[in-house]
C-alpha positions in Angstrom: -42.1 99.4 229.5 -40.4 100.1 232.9 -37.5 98.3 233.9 -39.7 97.2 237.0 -42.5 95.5 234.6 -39.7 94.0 232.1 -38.9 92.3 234.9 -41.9 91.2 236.4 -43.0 90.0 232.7 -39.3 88.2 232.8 -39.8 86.5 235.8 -43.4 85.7 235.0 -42.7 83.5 231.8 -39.6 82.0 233.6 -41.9 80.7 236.4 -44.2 79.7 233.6 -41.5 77.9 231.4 -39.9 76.7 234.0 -43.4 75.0 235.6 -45.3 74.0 233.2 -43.7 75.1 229.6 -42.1 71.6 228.9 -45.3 69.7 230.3 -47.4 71.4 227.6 -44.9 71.0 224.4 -45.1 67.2 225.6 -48.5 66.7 225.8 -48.7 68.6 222.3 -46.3 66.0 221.0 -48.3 62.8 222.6 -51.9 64.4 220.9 -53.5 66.4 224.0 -56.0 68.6 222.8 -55.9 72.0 224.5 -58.4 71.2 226.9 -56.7 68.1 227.7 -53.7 70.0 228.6 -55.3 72.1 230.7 -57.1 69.2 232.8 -53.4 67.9 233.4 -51.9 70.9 234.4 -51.1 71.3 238.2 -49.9 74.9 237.7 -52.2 77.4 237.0 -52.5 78.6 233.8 -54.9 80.1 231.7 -56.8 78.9 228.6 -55.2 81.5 226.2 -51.9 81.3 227.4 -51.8 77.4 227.0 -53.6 78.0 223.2 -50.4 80.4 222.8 -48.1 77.6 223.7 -49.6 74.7 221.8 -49.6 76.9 218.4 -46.2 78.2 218.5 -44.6 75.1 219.8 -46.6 73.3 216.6 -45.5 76.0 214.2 -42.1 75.6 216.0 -41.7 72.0 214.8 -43.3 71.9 211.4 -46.6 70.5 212.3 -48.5 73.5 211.3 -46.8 76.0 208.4 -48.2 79.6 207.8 -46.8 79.0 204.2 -47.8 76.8 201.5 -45.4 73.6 201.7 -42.4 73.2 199.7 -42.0 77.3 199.2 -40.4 78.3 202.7 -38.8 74.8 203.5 -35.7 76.0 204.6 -37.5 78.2 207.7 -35.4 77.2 211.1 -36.6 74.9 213.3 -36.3 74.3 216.5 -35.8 71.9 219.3 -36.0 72.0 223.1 -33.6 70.6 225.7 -33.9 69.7 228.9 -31.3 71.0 231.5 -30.8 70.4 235.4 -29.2 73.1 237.8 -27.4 72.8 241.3 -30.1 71.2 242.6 -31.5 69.6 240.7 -34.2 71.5 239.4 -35.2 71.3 235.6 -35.9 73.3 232.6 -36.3 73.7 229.5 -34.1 75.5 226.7 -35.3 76.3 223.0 -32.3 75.7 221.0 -31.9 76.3 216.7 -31.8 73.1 215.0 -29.6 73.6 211.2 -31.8 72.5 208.3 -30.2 72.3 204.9 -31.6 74.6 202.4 -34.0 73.1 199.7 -35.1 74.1 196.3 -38.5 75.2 196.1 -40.8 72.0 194.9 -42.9 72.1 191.7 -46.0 70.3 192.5 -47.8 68.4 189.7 -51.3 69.7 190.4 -54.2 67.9 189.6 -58.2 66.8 191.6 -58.3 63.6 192.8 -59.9 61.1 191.1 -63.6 59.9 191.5 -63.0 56.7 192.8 -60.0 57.5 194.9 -62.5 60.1 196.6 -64.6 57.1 197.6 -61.9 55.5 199.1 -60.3 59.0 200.4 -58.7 57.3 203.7 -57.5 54.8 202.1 -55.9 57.1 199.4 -54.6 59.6 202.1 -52.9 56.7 203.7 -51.3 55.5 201.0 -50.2 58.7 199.8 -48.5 59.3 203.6 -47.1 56.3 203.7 -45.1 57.0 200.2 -44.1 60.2 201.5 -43.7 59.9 204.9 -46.4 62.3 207.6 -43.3 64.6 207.7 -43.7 65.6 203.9 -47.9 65.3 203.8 -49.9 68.6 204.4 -53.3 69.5 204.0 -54.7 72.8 203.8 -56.8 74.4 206.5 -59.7 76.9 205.9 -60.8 76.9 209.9 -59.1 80.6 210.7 -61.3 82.0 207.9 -64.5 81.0 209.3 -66.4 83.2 211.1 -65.8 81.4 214.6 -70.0 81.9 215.2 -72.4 79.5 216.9 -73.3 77.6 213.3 -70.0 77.1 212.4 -69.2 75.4 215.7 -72.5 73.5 215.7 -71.6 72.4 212.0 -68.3 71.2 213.2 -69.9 69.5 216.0 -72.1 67.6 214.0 -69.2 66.3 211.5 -66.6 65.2 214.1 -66.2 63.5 217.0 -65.5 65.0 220.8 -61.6 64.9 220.2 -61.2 65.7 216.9 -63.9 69.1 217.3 -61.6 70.0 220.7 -58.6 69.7 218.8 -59.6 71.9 215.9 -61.6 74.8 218.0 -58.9 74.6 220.7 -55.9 76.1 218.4 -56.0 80.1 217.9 -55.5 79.6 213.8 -55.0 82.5 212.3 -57.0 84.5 209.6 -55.5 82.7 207.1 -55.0 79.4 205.0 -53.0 77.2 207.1 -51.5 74.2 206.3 -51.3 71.1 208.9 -49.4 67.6 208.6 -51.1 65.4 207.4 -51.0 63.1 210.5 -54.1 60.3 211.4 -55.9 63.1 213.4 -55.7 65.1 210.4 -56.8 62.7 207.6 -59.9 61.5 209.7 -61.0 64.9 210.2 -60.1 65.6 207.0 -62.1 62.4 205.5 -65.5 62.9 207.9 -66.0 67.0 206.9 -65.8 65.8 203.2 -68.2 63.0 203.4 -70.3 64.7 206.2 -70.5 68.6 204.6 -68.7 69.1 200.9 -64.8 69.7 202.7 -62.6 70.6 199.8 -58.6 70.9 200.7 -55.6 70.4 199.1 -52.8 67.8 200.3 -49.5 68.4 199.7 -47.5 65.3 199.3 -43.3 66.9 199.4 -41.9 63.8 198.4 -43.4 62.9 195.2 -43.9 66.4 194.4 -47.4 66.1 194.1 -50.9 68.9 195.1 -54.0 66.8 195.3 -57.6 68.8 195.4 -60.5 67.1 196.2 
């Protein structure tokens, strides 16, 4: 790369950051889908780029983990900061955020239980609540489908307008990923097992505990 187009690729993302970076970490935090976002946005972005920042700032803060939970818990995070200069302009700063180191969690494995599977948002709740949405994950299968017209028409079926822009909005990648188990997450979580055979694990950090069902 030329010195010339390190800088024009420089001064791109700064105008990017600098315009519409923070807006888009925000709206990730408040629950803005990707195409939300991108109705929101006064700058002019693209689709992909936006998809970019949503994913990294949600692997960023521990909502989504490219590892299974409780192996790589002492990654470093990160947090952004908002700064002002002469005049009053602002922007935003990533900065490191120190975690302490943490042993690696034995889970207690087992499936979950006929009648708790009945009740399964009632039991996800429950379970979240004991540990907190911070230590609950759920695995994700979504980057391993083949992203084809029946596998969006299947999740179209199962899941309601948000919840299907929230999922096919994020670039996942090709592999099991694991997401918090927020209230997004456990009722998309409880209406693709009742509506098509979804099978996931949860992760519950806390009370060292992997649930199947």
């Amino acid at each position: 790369m030329s010195e010339q187009e390190y800088f024009k690729r420089a001064l791109s993302n700064f105008t990017y950051e600098a315009a519409c970076g923070g807006a888009i970490r925000h709206l990730t935090n408040i629950g803005f889908t990707v195409n939300q976002i991108m109705e929101n946005l006064s700058f002019p972005t693209s689709y992909e780029r936006v998809q970019r920042t949503v994913w990294e700032h949600l692997l960023h803060t521990g909502v989504i983990l490219l590892e299974e939970p409780g192996i790589n818990i002492d990654n470093e995070a990160f947090t952004y900061i908002k700064e002002y200069n002469k005049y009053g302009k602002a922007s935003f700063r990533r900065i490191a955020v120190q975690q302490e180191q943490q042993e690696k969690i034995c889970f207690r494995e087992y499936c979950l239980q006929e009648e708790n599977r009945e009740n399964l948002a009632d039991y996800l709740l429950k379970k979240c609540m004991e540990n907190g949405e911070e230590s609950a994950y759920i695995s994700c299968h979504f980057g391993l489908c083949e992203r084809d017209l029946q596998d969006i028409e299947k999740l179209s079926a199962l899941l309601d307008r948000g919840q299907r822009d929230y999922i096919l909005g994020l670039p996942w990648e090709k592999k099991l990923c694991y997401h918090r188990l927020d209230k997004r997450m456990r009722e998309i979580a409880v209406r693709l097992y009742f509506g098509g055979g979804y099978h996931e694990c949860c992760y519950f950090m806390k009370t060292a505990e992997k649930v199947s069902f």
